[in-house]
C-alpha positions, -999 to +999 in steps of 0.1 A: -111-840-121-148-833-113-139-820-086-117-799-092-144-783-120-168-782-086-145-762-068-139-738-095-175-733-100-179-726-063-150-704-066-163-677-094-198-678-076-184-669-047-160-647-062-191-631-082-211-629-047-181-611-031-181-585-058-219-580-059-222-574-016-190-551-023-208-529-046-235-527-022-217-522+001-194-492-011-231-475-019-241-476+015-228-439+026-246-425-003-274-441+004-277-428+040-268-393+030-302-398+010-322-409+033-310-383+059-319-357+035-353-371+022-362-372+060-350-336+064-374-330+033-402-348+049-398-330+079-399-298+057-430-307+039-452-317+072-444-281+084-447-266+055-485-281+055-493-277+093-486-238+083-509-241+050-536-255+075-533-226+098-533-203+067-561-217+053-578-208+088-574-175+088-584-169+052-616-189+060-622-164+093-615-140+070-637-141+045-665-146+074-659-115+091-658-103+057-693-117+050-704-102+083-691-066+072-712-069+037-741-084+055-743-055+088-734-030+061-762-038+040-786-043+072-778-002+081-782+012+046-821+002+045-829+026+016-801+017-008-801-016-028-765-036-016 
């Protein structure tokens, strides 16, 4: 009798294991389709900063040659406060 009450133990834990890796398993698809996409959105995000980086140069040169403009205007107008 005991075991018989040991095997039917055994049998609903495995029975409860099979249908636990099952569920895991049956959201394995989804989960790849989200990892593609967060990688395509990772990939995204890095250019998307490189090109901020290079922006940000060019409003930084910008705003030097800018600076040089007021600064050379101001240095040929001797007479008249800048």
């Amino acid at each position: 009798m005991l075991t018989w009450i040991l095997l039917a133990v055994a049998g609903c834990a495995l029975l409860v294991l099979v249908l636990a890796v099952r569920a895991v398993l049956v959201r394995l698809p989804a989960l790849r389709r989200a990892v593609l996409a967060l990688q395509r959105r990772q990939a995204q995000v890095e250019a998307l900063a490189t090109q901020a980086q290079r922006l940000q140069s060019r409003v930084e040169a910008l705003e030097r040659s800018l600076a040089e403009g007021e600064r050379r205007r101001t240095l040929a107008r001797p007479g008249r406060p800048g």
